[in-house]
Structures are given as structure tokens and as C-alpha cells.
MARMAR-110906 format. One record per residue (C-alpha): x, y, z; residue in three letters. Coordinates in steps of 0.1 Angstrom, whole numbers, plus 5000, padded with zeros to 4 digits. Layout:
# MARMAR-110906
XYZALA
...
END
This chain:
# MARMAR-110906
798969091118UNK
799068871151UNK
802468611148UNK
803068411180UNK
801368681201UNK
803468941182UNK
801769261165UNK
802669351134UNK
801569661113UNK
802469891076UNK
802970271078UNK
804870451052UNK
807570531075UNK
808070121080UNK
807870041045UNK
810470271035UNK
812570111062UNK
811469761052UNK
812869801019UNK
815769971031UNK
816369701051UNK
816269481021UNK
818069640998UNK
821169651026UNK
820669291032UNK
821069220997UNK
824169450991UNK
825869331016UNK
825368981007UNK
826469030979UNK
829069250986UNK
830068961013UNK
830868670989UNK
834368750982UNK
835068961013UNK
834368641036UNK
835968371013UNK
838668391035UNK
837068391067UNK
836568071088UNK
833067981101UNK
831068191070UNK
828267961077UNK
827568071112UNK
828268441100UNK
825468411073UNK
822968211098UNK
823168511118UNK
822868781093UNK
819668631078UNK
817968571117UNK
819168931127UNK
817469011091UNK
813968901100UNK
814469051138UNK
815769401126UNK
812469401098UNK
810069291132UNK
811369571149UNK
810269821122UNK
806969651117UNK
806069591151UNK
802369721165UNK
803369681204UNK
806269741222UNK
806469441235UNK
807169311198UNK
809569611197UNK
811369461225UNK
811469101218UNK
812769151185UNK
814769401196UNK
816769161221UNK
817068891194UNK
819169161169UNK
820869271199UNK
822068901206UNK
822368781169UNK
824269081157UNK
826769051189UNK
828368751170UNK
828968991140UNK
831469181164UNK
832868851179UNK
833068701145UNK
837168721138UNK
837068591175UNK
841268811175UNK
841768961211UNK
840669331202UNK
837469171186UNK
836668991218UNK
837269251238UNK
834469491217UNK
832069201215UNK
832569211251UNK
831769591255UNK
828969561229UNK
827169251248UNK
827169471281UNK
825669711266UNK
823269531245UNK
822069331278UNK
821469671299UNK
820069891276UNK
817869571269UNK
816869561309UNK
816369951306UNK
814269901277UNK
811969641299UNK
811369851327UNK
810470141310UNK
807669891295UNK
806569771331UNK
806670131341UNK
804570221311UNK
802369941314UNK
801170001349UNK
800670361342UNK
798670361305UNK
797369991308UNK
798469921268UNK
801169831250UNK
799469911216UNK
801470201197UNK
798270361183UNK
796470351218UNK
799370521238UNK
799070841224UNK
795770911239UNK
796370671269UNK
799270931278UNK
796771221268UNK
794371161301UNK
797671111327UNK
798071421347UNK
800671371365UNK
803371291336UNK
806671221360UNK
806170821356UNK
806170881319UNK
808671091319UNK
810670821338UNK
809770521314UNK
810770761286UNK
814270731299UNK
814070401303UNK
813470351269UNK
815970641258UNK
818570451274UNK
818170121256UNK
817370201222UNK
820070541227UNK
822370261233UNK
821670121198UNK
821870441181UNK
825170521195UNK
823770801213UNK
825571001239UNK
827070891263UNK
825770481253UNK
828270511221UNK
831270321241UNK
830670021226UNK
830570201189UNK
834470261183UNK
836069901190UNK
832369741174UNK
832669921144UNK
836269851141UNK
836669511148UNK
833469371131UNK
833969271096UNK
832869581066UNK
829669381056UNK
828669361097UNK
829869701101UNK
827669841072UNK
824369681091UNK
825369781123UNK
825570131112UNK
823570161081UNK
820269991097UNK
820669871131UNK
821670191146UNK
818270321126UNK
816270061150UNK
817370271181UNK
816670611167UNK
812770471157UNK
812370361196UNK
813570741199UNK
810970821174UNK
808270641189UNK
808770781223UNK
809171101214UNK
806171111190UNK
803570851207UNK
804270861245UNK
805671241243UNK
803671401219UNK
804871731213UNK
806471761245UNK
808872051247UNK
810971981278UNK
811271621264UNK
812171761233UNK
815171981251UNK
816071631262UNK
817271521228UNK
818171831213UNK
820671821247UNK
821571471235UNK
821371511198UNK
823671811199UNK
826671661224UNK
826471311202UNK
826671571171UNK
829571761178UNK
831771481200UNK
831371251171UNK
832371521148UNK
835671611166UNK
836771211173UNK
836371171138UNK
838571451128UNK
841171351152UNK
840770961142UNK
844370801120UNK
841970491115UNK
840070471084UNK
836970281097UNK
837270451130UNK
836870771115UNK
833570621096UNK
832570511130UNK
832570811147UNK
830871001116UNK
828270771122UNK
827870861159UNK
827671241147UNK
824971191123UNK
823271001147UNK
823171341162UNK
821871541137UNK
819071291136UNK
818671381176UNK
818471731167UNK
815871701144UNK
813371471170UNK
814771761195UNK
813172011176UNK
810271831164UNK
809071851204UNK
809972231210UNK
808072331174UNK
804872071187UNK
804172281212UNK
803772561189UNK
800972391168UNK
802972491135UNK
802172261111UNK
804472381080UNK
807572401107UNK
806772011122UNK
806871901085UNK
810072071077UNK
811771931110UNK
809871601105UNK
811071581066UNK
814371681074UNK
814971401106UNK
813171111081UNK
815271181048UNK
818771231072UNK
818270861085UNK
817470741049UNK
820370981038UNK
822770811066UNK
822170451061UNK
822570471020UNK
825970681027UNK
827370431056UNK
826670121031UNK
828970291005UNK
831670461033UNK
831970091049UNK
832369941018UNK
834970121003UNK
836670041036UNK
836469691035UNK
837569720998UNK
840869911013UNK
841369661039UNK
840769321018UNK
843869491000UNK
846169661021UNK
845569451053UNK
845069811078UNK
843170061080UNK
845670301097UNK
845670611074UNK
849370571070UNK
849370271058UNK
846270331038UNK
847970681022UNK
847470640977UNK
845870300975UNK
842870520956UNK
845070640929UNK
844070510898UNK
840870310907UNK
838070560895UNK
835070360900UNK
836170360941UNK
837070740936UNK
833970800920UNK
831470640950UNK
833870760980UNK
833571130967UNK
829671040960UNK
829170980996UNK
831871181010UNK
830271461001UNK
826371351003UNK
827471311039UNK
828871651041UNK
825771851027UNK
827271990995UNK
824172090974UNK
822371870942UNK
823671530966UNK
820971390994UNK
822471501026UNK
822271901016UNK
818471821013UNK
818271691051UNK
820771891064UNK
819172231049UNK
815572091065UNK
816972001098UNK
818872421098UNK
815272561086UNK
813472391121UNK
816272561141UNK
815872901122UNK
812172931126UNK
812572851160UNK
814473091167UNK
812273311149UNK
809373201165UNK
811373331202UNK
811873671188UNK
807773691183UNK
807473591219UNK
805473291208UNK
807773041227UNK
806573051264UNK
809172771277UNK
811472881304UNK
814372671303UNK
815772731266UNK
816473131254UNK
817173251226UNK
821173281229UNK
821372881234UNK
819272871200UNK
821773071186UNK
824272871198UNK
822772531189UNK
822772621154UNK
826272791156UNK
827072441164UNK
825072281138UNK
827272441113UNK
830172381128UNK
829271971128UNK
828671971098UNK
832172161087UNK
833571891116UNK
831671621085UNK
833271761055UNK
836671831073UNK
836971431083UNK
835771341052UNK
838371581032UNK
841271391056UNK
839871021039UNK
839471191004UNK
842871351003UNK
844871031021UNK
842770790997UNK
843270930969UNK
845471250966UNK
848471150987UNK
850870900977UNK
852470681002UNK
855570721016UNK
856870411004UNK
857470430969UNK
857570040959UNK
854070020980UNK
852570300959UNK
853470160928UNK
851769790938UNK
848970030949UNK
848570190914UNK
848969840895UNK
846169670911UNK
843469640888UNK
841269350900UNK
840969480934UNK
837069440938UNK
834569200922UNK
832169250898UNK
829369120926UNK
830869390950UNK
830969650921UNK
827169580916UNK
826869620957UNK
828269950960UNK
826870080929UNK
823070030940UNK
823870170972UNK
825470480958UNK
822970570925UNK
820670750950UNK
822670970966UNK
822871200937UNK
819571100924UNK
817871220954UNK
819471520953UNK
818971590918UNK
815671490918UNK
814471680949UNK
810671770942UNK
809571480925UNK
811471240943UNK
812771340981UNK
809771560991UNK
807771320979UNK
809470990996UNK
809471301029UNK
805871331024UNK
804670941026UNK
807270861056UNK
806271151076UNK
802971021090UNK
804870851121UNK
805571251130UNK
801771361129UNK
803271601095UNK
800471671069UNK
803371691042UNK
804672051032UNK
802072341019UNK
804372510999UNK
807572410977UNK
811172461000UNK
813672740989UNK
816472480987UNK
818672670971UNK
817873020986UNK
820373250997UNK
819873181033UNK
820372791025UNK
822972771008UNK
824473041028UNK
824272761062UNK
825972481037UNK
829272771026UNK
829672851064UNK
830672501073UNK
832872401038UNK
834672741054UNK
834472561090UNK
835572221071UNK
838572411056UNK
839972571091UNK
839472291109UNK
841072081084UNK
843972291080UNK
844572331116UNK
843772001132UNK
844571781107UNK
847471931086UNK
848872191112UNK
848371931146UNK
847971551133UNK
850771511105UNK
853971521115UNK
857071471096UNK
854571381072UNK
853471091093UNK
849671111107UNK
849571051145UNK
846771071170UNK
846271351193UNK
843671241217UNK
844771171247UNK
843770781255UNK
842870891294UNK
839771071277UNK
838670731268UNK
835170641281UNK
834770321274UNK
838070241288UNK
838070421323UNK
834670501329UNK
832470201317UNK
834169931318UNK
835870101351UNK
832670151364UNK
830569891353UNK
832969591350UNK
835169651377UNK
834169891400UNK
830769781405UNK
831169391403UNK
833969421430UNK
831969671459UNK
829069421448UNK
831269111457UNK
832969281487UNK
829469341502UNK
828268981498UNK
831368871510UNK
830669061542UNK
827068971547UNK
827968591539UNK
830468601565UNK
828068781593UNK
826168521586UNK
828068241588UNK
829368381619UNK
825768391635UNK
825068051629UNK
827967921641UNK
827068131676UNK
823867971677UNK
825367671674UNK
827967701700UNK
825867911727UNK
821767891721UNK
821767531708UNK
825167371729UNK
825767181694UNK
827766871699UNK
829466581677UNK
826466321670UNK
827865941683UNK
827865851643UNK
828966201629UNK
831866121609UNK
835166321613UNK
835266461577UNK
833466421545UNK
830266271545UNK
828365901541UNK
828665911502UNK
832665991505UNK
833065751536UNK
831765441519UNK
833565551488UNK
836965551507UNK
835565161520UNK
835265021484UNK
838365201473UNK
840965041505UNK
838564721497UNK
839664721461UNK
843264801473UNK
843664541494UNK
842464311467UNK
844864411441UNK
847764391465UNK
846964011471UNK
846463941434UNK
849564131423UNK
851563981456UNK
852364341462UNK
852664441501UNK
849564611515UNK
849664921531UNK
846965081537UNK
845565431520UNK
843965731530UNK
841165651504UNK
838465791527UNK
840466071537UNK
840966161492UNK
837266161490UNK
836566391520UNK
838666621502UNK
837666601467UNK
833766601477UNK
834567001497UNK
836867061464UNK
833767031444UNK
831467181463UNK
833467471471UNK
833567511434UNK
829967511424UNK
829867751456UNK
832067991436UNK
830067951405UNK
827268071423UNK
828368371438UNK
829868481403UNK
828268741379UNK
828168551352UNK
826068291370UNK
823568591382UNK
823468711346UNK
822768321333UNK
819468281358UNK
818668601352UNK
818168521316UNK
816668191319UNK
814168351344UNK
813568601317UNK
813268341288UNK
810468161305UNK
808768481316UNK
808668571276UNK
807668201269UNK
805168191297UNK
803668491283UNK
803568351247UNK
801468101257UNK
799068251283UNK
798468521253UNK
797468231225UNK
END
């Protein structure tokens, strides 16, 4: 379907994201009724829910990339208001980060289609796959592959583009948080996707890429969230780790390719499909619950936080739900995924110790130890998850006249947000329960976007093997819990963070870097060259061209500000005679002259400055995209 020069097209990977898609979009609206009541500007919040809405479902359906990336920018700029929407300091200051981030993963994005263009001729998602076929020399794809890494990686909350993911996260309200992590973040991992399986097809050192990628995102976001005293926080970071188990699965999905093993792509393939469906049904429910604890409490800091569960099942009920979906405890959705995405690493290693992999750069002791730490992130999951569980609802707060308003709260959700969180959380369970006739079969019609056939033979879910991966990280969950959290975080029974805040990228590398660093050598240097050159003219005027004062050059100002200063010591001396006041005369002309260099020396100042650069950039941009609209008609 052609739309204002826009492609649109149905696969069954995009319908099962279209109605995902919807069925957020409807929970949260509903779940955003009573959370926003209280909120100023709810208008303007819902205006730009329901246009990032149509932009998120254009970027699932989309035929082209250049339809990727138009509607890609318009979610990226609708959703930054999300962040801003509180419009506190700390919410500024992560709109801020997120904006930056939006804008140059956007610009990445756009060059690796320029790049791409010039080298395949097409834009077309089902012509690049042979277009890239018949190029020999792949290091211009390879290049525009980053390019496009780096933009939609950025939306994911990939390593090391998460920055803006924290303080976003955070500081956006639940219902904006729940998109932003449920299905926006799902938008960057299908530009992953698409690389990885159009441009790349079964491309093993691209593949080593993102199992690189997916693995660091995996594990980091893992340990933040352990070490997190912030309730949504926490949720953030598990978001960023899952993100990474999705990475590992498209990783893998490019070292098997090469193989040519059909029943191993579907398994890795299955497994990285069903985690992001698994990931955005758990992050609706986790954010939630969240936004349900702050609406009450006021905080999310865990000690403030500490027994507000007690007594309020139906919360209990859908926190443990996805708590432990997300953790990969078997008969709930994520053990499903988690086991798939375990079974591609195991055959591959298996597949090395045939001597059937041929790739240099991987052996088979960093296989070993990429799924050493694929356990371990997923004992990292249930370890942060256990820390929420137990200070939600198994601890009782330290203040004793808190706890017991805590306990006596009985209308502390809606009946609309009741019915928002329940829809979400029914098919976690059910998808685990109903594994064969539901999840292999939802796996099998979503897989198509992977080149999978669907599986030959039934999985051994719950074979020894399996469920021997899943009881090696709840051990992992329990040490880890027991050391960082009990032994290292609470102290005098007080939870307190241990990361040091010098680690903090975002802090003092990015915004370092980019916003300071950067804007100041660029400034510097164009101070320099504007003054060279200022100082060259002015020796061409003094030497070459003997420049002299013109007979009617005036001594300041210009002909506008001289005859201004005239009327003005005109009108003065008229109101003097009227009001019989004695005339002296003014420096009117003089007042001018300085006003008119005041004003110019302003707008010279706008123009020098970034935000000026970044404002022409964008218009020039704008009408690029609009000139390009209409040539295409």
C-alpha cells in the first residue's frame, strides 16, 4: 500500500506487532485515565500518544526504509514530549539526553540509507536481499549496517546508546514509560532485525557483532539492575538486559546462517521473536505496578517503597506473574524464549566440536563463555526481580504508622486500571501453559521475517538439559541476591546504592563528550578561523586597498540609525518648546548607533550557536523530505 509516497506492507511478524501495538495502546489508555487526572496539560499528553501511535504502527508496516525512517523520526520526536511531560528539572534534563540521542541516531540512521542507496540502488525491503547478494566487495554495507545499528541500537537501549534509558525511563510518567519500553524499544530491535536478516543475510562476522553487543547490553543491564534502590530504575535497566538477550538471539541467528541449519535458525529465530513478544507483555505489567506504587506512595526509592504490597493480592498476584515470566521459571512465557535462545548457543557450540564452524574469530572457549554468561543474566533477572518481590511485598517498612496506612489502603487502583493490567498479564502464563498449541504456533507464523521454515520436530522444553540451564541461574539469582543485595546494599536495614556515580556514562562521557566537549573545541575553532579572517580583511584593507574614510561615511552607526537620531532630537526639541522645558540637546543619534551593533551583535551570536546549526539543519532536512514527497507523487 502506497500513502504519501510511503510503502506499506503485512507479514506475520508485523501483524503480531500491529496488534501488540494495539493492545498496549489501549491498556495504557486505559490504565492512563486516573493516573493523569492529576497531571496538567493531559490533552497535549494524549495528542501525542495517539500520533506516536500511528508512527510506531508505520514503522512495523513499513515496505522501504525510507518509510522506516520517516516514521521512525516522527516517534522519536512525538514520544520525546512523553519524557519532558512533568516539565520538573530531572525530567528536562532526560528529555534533554533523550532528544540528543533521538536526533543522532536519527542522522546515523540517514546515512546508512544514502550509503545503502548508492551501493544497492533500492530501498525496497524485499529487493535488498538479493541487491546485497551480487555486491562483492561488502565493506560499504558493512559500513551502512552500522549506520543503521547505531540509530535504531539507540532505540533499543542497546549498548553503549542506552544513556538516555535510566533518567527516560525514570522521569517519564508509568503509562509513557510502559510504551517506551514495552513497544518503542521493539521498533529499534526490528531495524536490527531487518539489517541483520535482509542486508546481512546470514552473515557470521556481522552476527559476532551483535552477539558482542547483545551479550555486554545483557549482562551490564543485569548488574545495574541489581545494584538499583529505585523501583522503576531497576525496571529500566531489566529492560536494557533483555534487550540483550534479544541481541543474543539475532547474534546467533547470523553465526548458525552460515551453517545452512534449518532446525537450529528456527530455534534461535523462535526464541529471539517470542522474547520480544515475551518483553513487551511483562514491561506493560512491571511499569504498571510501578506507577500504581508511585500514584500512592509518591517515590519509588525502595526504602520508601518497603510493604506497600502487603495485603493487595490482585497487585501481588500480576507482579509475581511477570516477575517471574521475566526470570524464566518454567510453565510462564519467558522460560519458553529463554530455553530457545540457550538451545541456539548449545548447538552451536556443538556444531564447533564437529569442526563444522570454519570462522576464525570466535572459538569454542568464548562460546562457552557466552553461555556461562547467559545464565548468569538470567540469575542477574531473577535476583533483581526477587529484591522488588521481597521489598514489595515481604518486608514491612520501617516506619510502623506508614505500614499500617500501607495495609489499610483498599481502593488504591481503579477498576479501568485493574482491567489494564489484567489483559496485559493473562498471557504470561497462558503462553506458557499453552506451549504447543499456542507459542510454537504464534513462533511459527512470526518467524518468516528470519527466512525459518517453522520447527520439524516438537522441542524438549522440559528436558533435563533445559530445565537444567533455568536451576543454574535461580542458584546464580540466589548468590547474587544474597551477596550483593542483602550482604553489600542493606545496611542497618536501610538499602543504599553502591555504584559509584563516576561510572556514570551518560554523565561523564556523553553528555561530557558530546555536549560539552565537542560543542566547545567546535566553537574554539570557529572562533579562531573567524578571527584569522577578520584579521585578513582588515590587512587588505589597510595595505592592498589603502582604505580610507569616504567624505559622507558617517562616524558610527549607519543611515537608518543617523536619521533616526534626527527625528528623535527633532521631536525633542519640539516637546521642550511645548512643555516650556529648557532644551538640551541628546545623544539620540549616538543611542541608535549603539542599539543598531547591540542587535546585530546578537543575531551574530544566534548564528554561531548550536542550536541555530541544529534548527537549519532541520528545516533543510524538512524540505528535502517534502521535496522528495512531491517529486515521488
Amino acid at each position: 500500500m502506497d500513502l504519501f509516497s510511503l510503502h506499506f506492507m503485512y507479514s506475520g511478524f508485523r501483524g503480531i506487532f500491529g496488534c501488540l501495538t494495539i493492545l498496549a495502546w489501549v491498556a495504557v489508555l486505559l490504565y492512563s485515565m486516573d493516573y493523569m487526572k492529576e497531571d496538567r496539560k493531559k490533552t497535549r499528553f494524549y495528542m501525542f500518544v495517539i500520533v506516536t501511535m500511528f508512527a510506531t504502527l508505520g514503522v512495523f508496516f513499513a515496505a522501504d526504509l525510507y518509510t522506516i525512517f520517516v516514521c521512525f523520526e516522527v516517534m522519536s520526536l512525538t514520544s520525546f514530549v512523553w519524557v519532558a511531560h512533568r516539565q520538573t528539572k530531572q525530567a528536562l534534563y532526560a528529555a534533554g539526553t533523550y532528544l540528543g540521542i533521538a536526533i543522532a541516531g536519527g542522522l546515523a540512521i540517514l546515512m546508512g540509507i544514502f550509503i545503502l542507496y548508492h551501493q544497492l540502488g533500492t530501498l525496497t525491503l524485499s529487493e535488498i536481499m538479493t541487491a546485497a547478494a551480487g555486491i562483492e566487495n561488502k565493506t560499504p554495507l558493512y559500513i551502512g549496517a552500522v549506520c543503521l545499528f547505531t540509530g535504531f541500537g539507540a532505540k533499543a537501549g542497546a549498548f553503549p546508546l542506552h544513556v538516555w534509558l535510566p533518567d527516560s525511563y525514570t522521569e517519564a510518567p508509568a503509562p509513557a514509560t510502559a510504551l517506551l519500553s514495552a513497544i518503542l524499544s521493539k521498533t529499534g530491535i526490528f531495524g536490527v532485525l531487518l539489517v541483520s536478516t535482509q542486508l546481512l543475510y546470514q552473515d557470521a562476522y556481522w552476527g559476532i557483532f551483535i552477539l558482542t553487543i547483545g551479550v555486554v547490553t545483557m549482562v551490564y543491564g543485569g548488574l545495574r539492575g541489581v545494584l538499583s534502590i529505585n523501583l522503576k530504575t531497576t525496571i529500566a535497566y531489566s529492560s536494557m538486559s533483555q534487550i540483550g538477550f534479544i541481541l543474543v538471539g539475532i547474534g546467533m541467528y547470523g553465526l548458525l546462517g552460515e551453517l545452512g541449519n534449518q532446525e537450529a535458525l528456527s530455534i534461535t529465530a523462535g526464541g529471539t521473536l517470542l522474547h520480544m513478544v515475551n518483553h513487551t507483555l511483562v514491561k506493560l505489567v512491571l511499569f504498571f505496578v510501578a506507577g500504581i506504587v508511585f500514584m500512592n506512595v509518591g517515590s519509588y526509592d525502595l526504602n520508601e517503597v518497603r510493604g506497600f504490597g502487603h495485603g493487595k493480592y490482585f497487585l501481588h498476584i500480576c507482579f509475581l506473574l511477570a516477575a517471574a515470566g521475566v526470570g524464566g521459571i518454567p510453565l510462564l512465557n519467558g522460560y519458553i524464549s529463554k530455553t530457545l535462545l540457550h538451545e541456539s548457543i548449545v548447538e552451536y557450540r556443538h556444531l564447533m566440536s564437529e569442526g563444522l564452524v570454519s570462522i576464525s574469530m570466535i572459538s569454542p572457549q568464548l562460546m562457552e563463555l557466552v553461555e556461562v554468561l547467559f545464565l548468569l543474566s538470567g540469575g542477574l533477572t531473577l535476583a533483581y526481580m526477587a529484591k522488588l518481590y521481597i521489598v514489595l511485598f515481604i518486608q514491612k517498612n520501617e516506619n510502623s504508622v506508614l505500614q499500617q496506612e500501607y495495609e489499610q489502603k483498599k481502593d488504591y487502583m481503579t477498576i479501568a486500571q485493574k482491567l489494564a493490567i489484567g489483559i496485559c498479564v493473562v498471557p504470561i502464563p497462558f503462553l506458557g501453559l499453552m506451549l504447543f498449541r499456542v507459542a510454537d504456533k504464534l513462533m511459527e507464523y512470526g518467524m518468516e521475517i528470519m527466512h525459518a521454515d517453522g520447527f520439524e520436530h516438537k522441542i524438549a522444553y522440559f528436558s533435563l538439559t533445559n530445565l537444567s540451564g533455568a536451576l543454574i541461574s535461580i542458584v546464580a539469582a540466589v548468590v547474587i541476591y544474597l551477596v550483593f543485595v542483602r550482604l553489600l546494599m542493606v545496611k542497618k536495614n536501610q538499602y543504599r546504592s553502591i555504584w559509584p556515580d563516576w561510572l556514570s556514562m551518560e554523565k561523564y562521557v556523553y553528555r561530557a563528550i558530546l555536549y560539552k566537549a565537542i560543542p566547545f573545541v567546535i566553537c574554539v575553532m570557529s572562533r579562531i578561523l573567524d578571527s584569522v579572517t577578520d584579521w585578513f580583511v582588515v590587512l587588505l584593507r589597510k595595505t592592498v586597498y589603502c582604505d580610507r574614510r569616504l567624505p559622507h561615511e558617517l562616524t558610527e552607526g549607519n543611515i537608518v540609525t543617523h536619521d533616526a537620531g534626527i527625528m528623535m532630537e527633532a521631536f525633542h526639541k519640539v516637546y521642550c518648546q511645548i512643555t516650556h522645558k529648557k532644551y538640551e540637546r541628546g545623544s539620540y543619534e549616538h543611542k541608535a548607533a549603539l542599539k543598531s551593533e547591540d542587535i546585530v551583535e546578537n543575531f551574530r551570536i544566534i548564528e554561531r550557536s548550536l542550536s541555530f546549526g541544529l534548527f537549519m539543519f532541520c528545516m533543510g532536512l524538512g524540505l528535502t523530505l517534502i521535496y522528495l514527497l512531491i517529486v515521488n507523487q
